[in-house]
C-alpha positions in Angstrom: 37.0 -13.9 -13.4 35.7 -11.3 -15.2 37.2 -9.9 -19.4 38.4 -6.2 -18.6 38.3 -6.1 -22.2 34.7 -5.9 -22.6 32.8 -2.6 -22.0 30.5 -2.1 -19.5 26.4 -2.7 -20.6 25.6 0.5 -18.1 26.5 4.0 -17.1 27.6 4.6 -14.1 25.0 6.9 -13.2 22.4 4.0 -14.8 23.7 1.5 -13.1 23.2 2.9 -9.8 19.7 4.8 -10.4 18.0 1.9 -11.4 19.5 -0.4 -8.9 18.1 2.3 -6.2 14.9 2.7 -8.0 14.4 -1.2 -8.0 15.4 -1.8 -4.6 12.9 0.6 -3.7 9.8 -0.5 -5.8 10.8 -3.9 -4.8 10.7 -3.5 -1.4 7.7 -1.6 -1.5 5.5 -4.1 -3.6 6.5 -6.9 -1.3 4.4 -5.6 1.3 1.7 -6.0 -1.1 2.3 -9.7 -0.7 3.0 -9.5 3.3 0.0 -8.0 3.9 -2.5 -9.4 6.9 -5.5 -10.7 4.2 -4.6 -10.2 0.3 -6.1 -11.4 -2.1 -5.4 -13.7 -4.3 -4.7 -11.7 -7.4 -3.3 -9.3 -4.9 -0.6 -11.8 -4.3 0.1 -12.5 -8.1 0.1 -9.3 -9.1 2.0 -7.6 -5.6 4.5 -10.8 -6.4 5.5 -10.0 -10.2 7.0 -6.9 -9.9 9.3 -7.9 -6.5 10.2 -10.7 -8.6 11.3 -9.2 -11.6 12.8 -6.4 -9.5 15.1 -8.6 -7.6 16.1 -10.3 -11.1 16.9 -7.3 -12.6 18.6 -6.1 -9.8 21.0 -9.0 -10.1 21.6 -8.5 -13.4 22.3 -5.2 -13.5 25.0 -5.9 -10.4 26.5 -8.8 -12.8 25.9 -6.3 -15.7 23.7 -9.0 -17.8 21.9 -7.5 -21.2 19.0 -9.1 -20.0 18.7 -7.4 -16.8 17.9 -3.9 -18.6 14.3 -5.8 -20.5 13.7 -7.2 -16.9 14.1 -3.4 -15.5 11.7 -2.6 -18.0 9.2 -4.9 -17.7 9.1 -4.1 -14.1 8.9 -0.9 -14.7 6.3 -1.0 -17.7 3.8 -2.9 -15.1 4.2 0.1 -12.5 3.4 2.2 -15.3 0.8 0.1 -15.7 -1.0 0.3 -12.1 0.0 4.6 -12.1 -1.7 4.9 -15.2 -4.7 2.8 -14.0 -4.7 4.4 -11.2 -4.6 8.0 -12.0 -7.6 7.5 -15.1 -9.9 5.9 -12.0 -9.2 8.6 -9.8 -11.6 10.7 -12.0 -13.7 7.9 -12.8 -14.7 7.6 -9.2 -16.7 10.4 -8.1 -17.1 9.0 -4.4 -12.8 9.1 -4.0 -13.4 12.8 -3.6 -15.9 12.2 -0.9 -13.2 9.8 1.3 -9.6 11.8 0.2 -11.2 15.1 0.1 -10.2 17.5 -2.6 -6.9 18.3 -1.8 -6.1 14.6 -0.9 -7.3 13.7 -4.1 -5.4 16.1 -6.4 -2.1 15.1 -4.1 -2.4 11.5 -4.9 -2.7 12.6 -8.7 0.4 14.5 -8.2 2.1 11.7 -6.6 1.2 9.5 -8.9 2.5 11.9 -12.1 5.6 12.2 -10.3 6.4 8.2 -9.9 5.5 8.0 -13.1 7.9 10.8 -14.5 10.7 9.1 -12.5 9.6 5.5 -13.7 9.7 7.1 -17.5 13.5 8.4 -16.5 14.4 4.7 -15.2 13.4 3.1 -18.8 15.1 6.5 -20.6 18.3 5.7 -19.0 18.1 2.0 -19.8 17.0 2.3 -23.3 19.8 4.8 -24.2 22.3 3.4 -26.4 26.3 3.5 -24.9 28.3 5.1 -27.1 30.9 2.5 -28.5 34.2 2.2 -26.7 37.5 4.1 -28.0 39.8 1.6 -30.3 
């Protein structure tokens, strides 16, 4: 059973943004792991952020305090990889060779974008609820 008394950890509206923003990061980063021939820091790396996606996703159903630092912690390494991503993008002067230009400056966009919605999921978690009414 669960104490009525005690108020909710999340927001509606966080509860149910993150939990569709993890089940979607998750499920995409598990075909990192599915793939025909990864490798094998393909396979740790693809695997930590399904992992830490499905326990936060649990946690946020259950509405655990913990759940929100595993959110952010699987957020925080996507951040990582956009970030990564987007500085080697101009690093690598053959990329505009094999994307062409306009592929090139769409996968920057892309990868600004996921990043700005990223940033929103660990906005809403970090947000403090205002206390409940006595």
């Amino acid at each position: 059973m669960t104490n009525s008394s005690r108020p909710r950890l999340y927001t509606r509206r966080t509860k149910w943004y993150n939990l569709a923003y993890l089940v979607l990061i998750t499920l995409i980063w598990s075909t990192v792991v599915i793939t025909p021939s990864p490798s094998i820091p393909g396979v740790v790396l693809g695997s930590i952020i399904p992992a830490t996606g499905v326990a936060a996703i649990v946690g946020i159903i259950l509405d655990k305090a913990w759940a929100k630092w595993a959110a952010i912690a699987a957020y925080g390494f996507l951040s990582f990889i956009l970030i990564a991503g987007f500085v080697s993008s101009f690093l690598q002067p053959d990329l505009s060779s094999t994307l062409g230009e306009g592929g090139l400056k769409a996968s920057r966009i892309m990868m600004l974008l996921i990043l700005a919605v990223t940033l929103l999921g660990i906005n809403s978690l970090m947000k403090k609820r205002p206390a409940a009414p006595v």
